[in-house]
N, C-alpha and C positions, 0 to 999 in steps of 0.2 A: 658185588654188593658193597656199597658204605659204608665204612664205619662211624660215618657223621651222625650226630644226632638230628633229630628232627627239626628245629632252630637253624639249625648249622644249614641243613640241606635248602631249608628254604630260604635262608639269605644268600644261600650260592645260588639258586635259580634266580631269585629277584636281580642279584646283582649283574648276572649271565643278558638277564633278557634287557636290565636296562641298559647295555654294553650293545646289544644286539641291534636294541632299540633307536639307541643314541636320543635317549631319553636320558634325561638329570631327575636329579632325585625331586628337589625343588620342581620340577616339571607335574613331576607324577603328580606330587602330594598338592599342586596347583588344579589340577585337572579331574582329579578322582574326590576333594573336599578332605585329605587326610593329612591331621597335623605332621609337621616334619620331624619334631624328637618323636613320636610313635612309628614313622616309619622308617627313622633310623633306629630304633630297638629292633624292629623288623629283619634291618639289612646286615645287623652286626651281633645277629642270633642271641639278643639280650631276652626277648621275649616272643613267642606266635601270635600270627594273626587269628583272630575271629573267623570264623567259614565265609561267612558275609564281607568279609575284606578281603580274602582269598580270591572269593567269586569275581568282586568286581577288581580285582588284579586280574585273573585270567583271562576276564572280555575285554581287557583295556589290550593286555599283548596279542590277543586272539589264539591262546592256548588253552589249555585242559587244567581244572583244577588239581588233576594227577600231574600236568608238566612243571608244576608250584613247589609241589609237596612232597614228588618222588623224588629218590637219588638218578637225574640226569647226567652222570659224570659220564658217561659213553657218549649221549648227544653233544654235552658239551664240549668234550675234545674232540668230536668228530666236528661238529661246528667250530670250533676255534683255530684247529688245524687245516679245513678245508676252505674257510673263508677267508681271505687274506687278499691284497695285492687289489687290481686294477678291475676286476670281475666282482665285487664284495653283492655293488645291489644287486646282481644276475643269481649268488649264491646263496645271502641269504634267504630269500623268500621259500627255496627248496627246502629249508629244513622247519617252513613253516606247516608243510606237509603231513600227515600223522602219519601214513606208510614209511617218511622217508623216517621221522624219529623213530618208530619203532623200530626200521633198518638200524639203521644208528645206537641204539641202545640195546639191543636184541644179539645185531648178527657183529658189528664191527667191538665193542667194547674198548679196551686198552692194546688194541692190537695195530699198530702202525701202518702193517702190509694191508691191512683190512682197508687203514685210511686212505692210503695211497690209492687202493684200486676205486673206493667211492669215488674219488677227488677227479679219476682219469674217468670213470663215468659218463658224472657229473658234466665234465669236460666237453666229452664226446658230446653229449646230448644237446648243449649250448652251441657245439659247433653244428652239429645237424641242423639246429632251431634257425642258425645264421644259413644256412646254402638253401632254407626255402624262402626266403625273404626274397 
């Protein structure tokens, strides 16, 4: 569990998914109708969004109002540490999955070995997906 506040948590998911996204802030607030100093209060836990802003933040990344708003620091270090390197588009779209986040936030937390064995998984799986081609 977090000790972030509520602000705090949500500008670490926003900032997480635009990173994931490789969406720019300017992007967003171009695409969704939402002024740029209100979504930077957003992202620099000055102020919360609206539910209705929320909403159309989570359909725009294809997440869960809870993947916004909760403390994802499990998914996030299990995404930031397992995606990396020459395989990035192959990896992340897996953790666009809600079994895999729940994996990820459930079973792995701040556990390194935990990540490592996602990552060789992971791996494996990719590599199987490649020998039926």
């Amino acid at each position: 569990m977090s000790n972030l506040g509520n602000k705090q948590t949500m500008a670490l998911n926003i900032r997480n998914l635009l990173t994931v996204s490789g969406k720019s802030q300017k992007e967003l607030c171009r695409d969704l109708g939402f002024r740029e100093s209100t979504f930077s209060d957003w992202i620099n836990a000055k102020t919360y969004p609206r539910i209705d802003k929320i909403e159309i933040m989570a359909n725009y990344f294809g997440v869960t109002k809870s993947d916004l708003v909760e403390d994802n620091s499990a998914l996030n270090t299990a995404r930031n540490s397992i995606v990396h390197g020459p395989i990035d588009n192959e990896l992340t779209p897996i953790f666009d999955d809600p079994d895999i986040r729940m994996l990820a936030r459930r079973k792995i937390g701040d556990n390194p070995a935990k990540e490592r064995k996602l990552r060789k998984m992971i791996e494996l799986v990719l590599a199987d997906d490649e020998d039926d081609v």
